[in-house]
C-alpha positions as protocol buffer text, in pm:
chain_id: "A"
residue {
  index: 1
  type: UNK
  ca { x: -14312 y: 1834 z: 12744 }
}
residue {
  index: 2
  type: UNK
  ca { x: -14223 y: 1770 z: 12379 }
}
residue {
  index: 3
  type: UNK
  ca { x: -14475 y: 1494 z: 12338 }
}
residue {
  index: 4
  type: UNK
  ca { x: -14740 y: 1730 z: 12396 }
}
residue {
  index: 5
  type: UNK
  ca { x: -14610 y: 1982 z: 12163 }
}
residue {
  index: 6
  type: UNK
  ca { x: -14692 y: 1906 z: 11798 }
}
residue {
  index: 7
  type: UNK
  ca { x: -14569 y: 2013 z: 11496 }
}
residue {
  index: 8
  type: UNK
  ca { x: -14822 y: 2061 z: 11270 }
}
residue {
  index: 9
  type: UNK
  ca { x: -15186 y: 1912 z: 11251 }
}
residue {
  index: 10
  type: UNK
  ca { x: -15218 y: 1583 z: 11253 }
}
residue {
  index: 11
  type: UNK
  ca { x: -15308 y: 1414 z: 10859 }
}
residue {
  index: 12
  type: UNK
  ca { x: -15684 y: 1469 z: 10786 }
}
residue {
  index: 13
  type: UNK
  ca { x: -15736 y: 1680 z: 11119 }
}
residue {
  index: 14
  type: UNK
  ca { x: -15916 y: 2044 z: 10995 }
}
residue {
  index: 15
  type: UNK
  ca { x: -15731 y: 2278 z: 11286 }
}
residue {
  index: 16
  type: UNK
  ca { x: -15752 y: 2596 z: 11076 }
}
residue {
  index: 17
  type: UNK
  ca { x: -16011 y: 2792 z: 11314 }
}
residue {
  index: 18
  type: UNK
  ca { x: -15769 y: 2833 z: 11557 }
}
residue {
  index: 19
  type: UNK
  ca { x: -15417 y: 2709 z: 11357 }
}
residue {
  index: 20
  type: UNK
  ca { x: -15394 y: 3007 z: 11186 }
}
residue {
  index: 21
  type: UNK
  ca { x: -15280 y: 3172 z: 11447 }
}
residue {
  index: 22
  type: UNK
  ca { x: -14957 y: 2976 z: 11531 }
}
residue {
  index: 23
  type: UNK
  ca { x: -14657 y: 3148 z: 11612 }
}
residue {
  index: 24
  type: UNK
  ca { x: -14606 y: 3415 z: 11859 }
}
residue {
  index: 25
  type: UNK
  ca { x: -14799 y: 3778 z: 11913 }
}
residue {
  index: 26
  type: UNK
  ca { x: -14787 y: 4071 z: 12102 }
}
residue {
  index: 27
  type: UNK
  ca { x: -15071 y: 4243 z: 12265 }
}
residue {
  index: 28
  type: UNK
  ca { x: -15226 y: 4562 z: 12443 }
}
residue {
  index: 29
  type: UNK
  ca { x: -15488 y: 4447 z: 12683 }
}
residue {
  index: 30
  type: UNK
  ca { x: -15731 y: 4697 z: 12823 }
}
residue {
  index: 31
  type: UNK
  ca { x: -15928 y: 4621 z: 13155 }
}
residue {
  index: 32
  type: UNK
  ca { x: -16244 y: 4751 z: 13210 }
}
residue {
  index: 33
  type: UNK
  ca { x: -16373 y: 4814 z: 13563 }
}
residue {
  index: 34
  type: UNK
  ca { x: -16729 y: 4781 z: 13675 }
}
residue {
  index: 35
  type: UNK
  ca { x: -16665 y: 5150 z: 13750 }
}
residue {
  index: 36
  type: UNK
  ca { x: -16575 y: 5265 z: 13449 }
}
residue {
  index: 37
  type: UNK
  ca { x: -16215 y: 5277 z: 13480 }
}
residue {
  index: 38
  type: UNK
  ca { x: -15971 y: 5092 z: 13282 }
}
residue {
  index: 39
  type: UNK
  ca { x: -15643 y: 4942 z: 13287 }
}
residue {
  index: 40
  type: UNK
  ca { x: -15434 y: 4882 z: 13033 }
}
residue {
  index: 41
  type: UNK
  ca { x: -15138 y: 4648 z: 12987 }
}
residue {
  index: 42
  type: UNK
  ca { x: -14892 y: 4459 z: 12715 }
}
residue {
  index: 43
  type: UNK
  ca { x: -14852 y: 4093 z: 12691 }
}
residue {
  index: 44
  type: UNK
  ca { x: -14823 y: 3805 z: 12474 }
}
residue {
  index: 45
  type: UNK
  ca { x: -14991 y: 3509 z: 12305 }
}
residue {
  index: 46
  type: UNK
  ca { x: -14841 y: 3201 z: 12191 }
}
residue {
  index: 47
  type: UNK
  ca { x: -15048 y: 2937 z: 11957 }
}
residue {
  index: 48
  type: UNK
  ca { x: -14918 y: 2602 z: 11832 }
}
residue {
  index: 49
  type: UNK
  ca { x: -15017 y: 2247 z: 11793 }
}
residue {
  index: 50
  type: UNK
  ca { x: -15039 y: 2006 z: 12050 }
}
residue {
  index: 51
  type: UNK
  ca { x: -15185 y: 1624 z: 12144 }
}
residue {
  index: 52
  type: UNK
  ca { x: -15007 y: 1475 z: 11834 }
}
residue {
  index: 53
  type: UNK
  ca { x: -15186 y: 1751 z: 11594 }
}
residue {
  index: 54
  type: UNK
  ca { x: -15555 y: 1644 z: 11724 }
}
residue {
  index: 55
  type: UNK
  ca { x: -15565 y: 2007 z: 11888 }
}
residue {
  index: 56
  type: UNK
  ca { x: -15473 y: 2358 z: 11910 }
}
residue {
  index: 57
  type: UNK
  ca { x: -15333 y: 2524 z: 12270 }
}
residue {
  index: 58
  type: UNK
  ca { x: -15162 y: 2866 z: 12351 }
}
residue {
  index: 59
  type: UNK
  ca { x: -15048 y: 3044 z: 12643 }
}
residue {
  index: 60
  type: UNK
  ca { x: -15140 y: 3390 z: 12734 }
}
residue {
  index: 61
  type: UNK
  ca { x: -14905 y: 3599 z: 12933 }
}
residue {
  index: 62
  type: UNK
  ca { x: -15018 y: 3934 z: 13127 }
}
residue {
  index: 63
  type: UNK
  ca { x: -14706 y: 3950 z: 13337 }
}
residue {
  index: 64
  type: UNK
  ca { x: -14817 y: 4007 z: 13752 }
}
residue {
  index: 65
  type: UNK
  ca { x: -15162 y: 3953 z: 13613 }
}
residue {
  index: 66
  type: UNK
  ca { x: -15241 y: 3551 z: 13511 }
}
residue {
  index: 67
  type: UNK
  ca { x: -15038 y: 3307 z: 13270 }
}
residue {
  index: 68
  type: UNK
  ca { x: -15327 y: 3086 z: 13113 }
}
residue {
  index: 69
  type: UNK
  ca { x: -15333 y: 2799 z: 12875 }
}
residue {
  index: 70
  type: UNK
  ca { x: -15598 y: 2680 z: 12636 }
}
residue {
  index: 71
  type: UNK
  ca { x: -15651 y: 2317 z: 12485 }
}
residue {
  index: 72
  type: UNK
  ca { x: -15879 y: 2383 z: 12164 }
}
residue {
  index: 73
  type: UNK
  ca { x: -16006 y: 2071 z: 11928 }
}
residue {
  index: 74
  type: UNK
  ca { x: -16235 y: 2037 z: 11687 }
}
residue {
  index: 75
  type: UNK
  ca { x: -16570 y: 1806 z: 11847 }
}
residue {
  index: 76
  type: UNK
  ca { x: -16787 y: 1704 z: 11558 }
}
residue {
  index: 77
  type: UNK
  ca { x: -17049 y: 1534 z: 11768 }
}
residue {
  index: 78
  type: UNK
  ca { x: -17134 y: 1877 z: 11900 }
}
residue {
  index: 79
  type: UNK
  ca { x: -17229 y: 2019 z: 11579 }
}
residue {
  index: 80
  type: UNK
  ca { x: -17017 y: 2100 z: 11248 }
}
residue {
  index: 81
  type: UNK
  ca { x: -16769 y: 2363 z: 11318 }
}
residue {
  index: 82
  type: UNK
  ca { x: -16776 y: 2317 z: 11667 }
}
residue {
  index: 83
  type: UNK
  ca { x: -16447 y: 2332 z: 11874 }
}
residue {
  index: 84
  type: UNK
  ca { x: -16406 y: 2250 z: 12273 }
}
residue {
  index: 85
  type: UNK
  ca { x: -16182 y: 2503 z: 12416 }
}
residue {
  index: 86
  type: UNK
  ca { x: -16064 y: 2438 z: 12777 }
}
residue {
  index: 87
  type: UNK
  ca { x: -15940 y: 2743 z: 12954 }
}
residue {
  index: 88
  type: UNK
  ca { x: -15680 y: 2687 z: 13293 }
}
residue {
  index: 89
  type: UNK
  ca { x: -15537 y: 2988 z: 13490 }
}
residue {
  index: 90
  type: UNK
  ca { x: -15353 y: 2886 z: 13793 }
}
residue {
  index: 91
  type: UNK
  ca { x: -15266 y: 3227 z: 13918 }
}
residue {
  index: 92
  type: UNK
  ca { x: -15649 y: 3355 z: 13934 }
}
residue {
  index: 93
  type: UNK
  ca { x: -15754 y: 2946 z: 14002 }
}
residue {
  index: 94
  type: UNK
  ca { x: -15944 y: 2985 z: 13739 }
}
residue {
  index: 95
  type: UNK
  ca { x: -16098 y: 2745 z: 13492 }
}
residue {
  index: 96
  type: UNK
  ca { x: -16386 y: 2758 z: 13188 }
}
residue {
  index: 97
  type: UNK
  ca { x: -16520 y: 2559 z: 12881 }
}
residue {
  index: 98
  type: UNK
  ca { x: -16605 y: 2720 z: 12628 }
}
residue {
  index: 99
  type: UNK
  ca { x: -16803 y: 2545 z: 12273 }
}
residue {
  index: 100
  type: UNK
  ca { x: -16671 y: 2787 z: 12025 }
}
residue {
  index: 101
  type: UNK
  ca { x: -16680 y: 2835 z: 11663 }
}
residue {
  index: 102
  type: UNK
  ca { x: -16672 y: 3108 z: 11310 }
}
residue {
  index: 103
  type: UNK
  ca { x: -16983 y: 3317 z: 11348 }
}
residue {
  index: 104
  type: UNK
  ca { x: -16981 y: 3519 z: 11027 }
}
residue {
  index: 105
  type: UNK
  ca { x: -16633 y: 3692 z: 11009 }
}
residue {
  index: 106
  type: UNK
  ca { x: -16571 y: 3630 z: 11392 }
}
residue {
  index: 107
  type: UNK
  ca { x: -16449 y: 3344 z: 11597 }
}
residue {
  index: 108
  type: UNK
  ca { x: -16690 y: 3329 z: 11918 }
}
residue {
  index: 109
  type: UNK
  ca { x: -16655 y: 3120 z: 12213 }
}
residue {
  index: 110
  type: UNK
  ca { x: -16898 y: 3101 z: 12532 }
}
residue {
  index: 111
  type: UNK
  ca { x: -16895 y: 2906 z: 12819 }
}
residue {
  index: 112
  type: UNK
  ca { x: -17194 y: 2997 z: 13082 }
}
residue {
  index: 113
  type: UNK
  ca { x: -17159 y: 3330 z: 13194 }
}
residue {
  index: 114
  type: UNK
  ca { x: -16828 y: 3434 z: 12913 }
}
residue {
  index: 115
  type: UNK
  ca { x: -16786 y: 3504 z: 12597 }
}
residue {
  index: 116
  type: UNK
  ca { x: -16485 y: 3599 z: 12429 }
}
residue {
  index: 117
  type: UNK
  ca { x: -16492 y: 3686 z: 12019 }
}
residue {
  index: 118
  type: UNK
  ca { x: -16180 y: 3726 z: 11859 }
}
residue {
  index: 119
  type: UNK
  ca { x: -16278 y: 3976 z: 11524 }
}
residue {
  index: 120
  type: UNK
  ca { x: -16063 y: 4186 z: 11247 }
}
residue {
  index: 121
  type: UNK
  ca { x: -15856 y: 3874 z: 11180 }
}
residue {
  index: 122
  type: UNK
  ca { x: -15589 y: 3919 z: 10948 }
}
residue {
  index: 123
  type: UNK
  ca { x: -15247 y: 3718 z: 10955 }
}
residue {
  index: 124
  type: UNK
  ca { x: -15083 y: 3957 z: 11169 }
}
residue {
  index: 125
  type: UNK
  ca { x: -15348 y: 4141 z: 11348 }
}
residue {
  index: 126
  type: UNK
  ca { x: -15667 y: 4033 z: 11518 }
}
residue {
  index: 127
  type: UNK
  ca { x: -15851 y: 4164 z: 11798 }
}
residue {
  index: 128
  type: UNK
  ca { x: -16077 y: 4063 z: 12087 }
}
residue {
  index: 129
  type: UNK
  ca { x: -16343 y: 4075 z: 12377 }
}
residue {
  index: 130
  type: UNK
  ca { x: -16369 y: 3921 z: 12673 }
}
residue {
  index: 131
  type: UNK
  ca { x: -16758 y: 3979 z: 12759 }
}
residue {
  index: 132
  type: UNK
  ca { x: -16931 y: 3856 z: 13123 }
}
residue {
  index: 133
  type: UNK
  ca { x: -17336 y: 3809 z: 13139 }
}
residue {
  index: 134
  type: UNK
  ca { x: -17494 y: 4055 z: 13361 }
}
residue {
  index: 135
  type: UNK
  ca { x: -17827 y: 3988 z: 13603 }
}
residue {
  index: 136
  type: UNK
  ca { x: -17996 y: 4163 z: 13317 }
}
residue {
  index: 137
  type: UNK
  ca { x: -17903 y: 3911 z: 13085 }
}
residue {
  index: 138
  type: UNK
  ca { x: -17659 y: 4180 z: 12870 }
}
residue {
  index: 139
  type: UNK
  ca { x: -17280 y: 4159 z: 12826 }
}
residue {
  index: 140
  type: UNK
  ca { x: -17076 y: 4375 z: 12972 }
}
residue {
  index: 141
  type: UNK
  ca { x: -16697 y: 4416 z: 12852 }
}
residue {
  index: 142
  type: UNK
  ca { x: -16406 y: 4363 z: 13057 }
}
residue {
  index: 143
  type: UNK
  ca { x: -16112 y: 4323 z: 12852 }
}
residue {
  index: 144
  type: UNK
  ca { x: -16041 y: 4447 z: 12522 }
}
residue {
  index: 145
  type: UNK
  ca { x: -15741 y: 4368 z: 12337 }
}
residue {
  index: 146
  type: UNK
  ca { x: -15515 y: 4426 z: 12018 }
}
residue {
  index: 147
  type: UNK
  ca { x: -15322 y: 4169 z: 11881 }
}
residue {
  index: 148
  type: UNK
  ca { x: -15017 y: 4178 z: 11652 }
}
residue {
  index: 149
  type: UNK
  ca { x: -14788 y: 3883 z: 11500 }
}
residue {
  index: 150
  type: UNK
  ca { x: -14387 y: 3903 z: 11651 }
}
C-alpha cells in the first residue's frame, strides 16, 4: 500500500485545506440520539497524503463503532476552493460525497442529506459536527467531537 501513501503534496498541488492536519489525533466523540440521549466515546484520526500528493485521505477509528477512510482532492472545475471528499465505511456499508470547502473560519463539507464542519482549528486542536437534514429542512446534530494532535 506504499504507492498510495504519499509523502508530501505533490509540486504545485495547493493541499493545505485539509494537509494541515497530517499526522495523528486523538478524539472524544459524542453521539446524539434522536431521543435526546447521547453517547460518548474516544478515538482517533489519522491524515496524510496519498495518490502521489494529488490528494489528502485519513482514517477514522471509533473502535466497535466504524473504521472509515476519506479520499479528499482539490477539483477546480467545480468552483475555486472546491475539494471532492469521498467518504467509505465498510463496517456501517456506508458511503457519501461530499463538495467541501473554507466557509469563513470553518471547513464545511455536504453531500445530500450531511454536513459535517470541522471549526476552532488550531494546529493541535479542532473540532467538529456531523449534521443530518431533517423533513423540515433543519439540521439536526448527531455527533460532536473534540480533536487533539498525538
Amino acid at each position: 500500500m506504499t504507492v498510495f501513501l504519499a509523502d508530501a503534496p505533490a509540486p504545485g498541488v495547493d493541499l493545505s485545506l485539509f494537509g494541515q492536519f497530517a499526522g495523528s489525533w486523538e478524539l472524544t466523540c459524542t453521539d446524539h440520539g434522536v431521543d435526546g440521549s447521547t453517547t460518548v466515546r474516544r478515538g482517533e484520526w489519522h491524515f496524510g497524503y496519498a495518490l502521489a500528493g494529488r490528494a489528502t485521505t485519513d482514517v477514522w477509528i471509533l473502535p466497535g463503532v466504524e473504521h472509515r477512510v476519506s479520499v479528499r482532492f482539490p477539483n477546480p472545475t467545480a468552483g475555486p476552493g472546491v475539494w471532492r471528499s469521498l467518504w467509505f465505511g465498510p463496517g456501517r456499508g456506508r458511503k457519501h460525497m461530499f463538495l467541501a470547502g473554507q466557509v469563513e473560519e470553518r471547513i464545511v463539507l455536504e453531500g445530500g442529506d450531511l454536513r459535517w464542519t470541522l471549526h476552532g482549528i488550531e494546529s493541535d486542536t479542532f473540532c467538529g459536527r456531523n449534521e443530518v437534514r431533517r423533513s423540515d429542512g433543519e439540521w439536526r446534530t448527531r455527533q460532536e467531537f473534540e480533536v487533539w494532535r498525538r
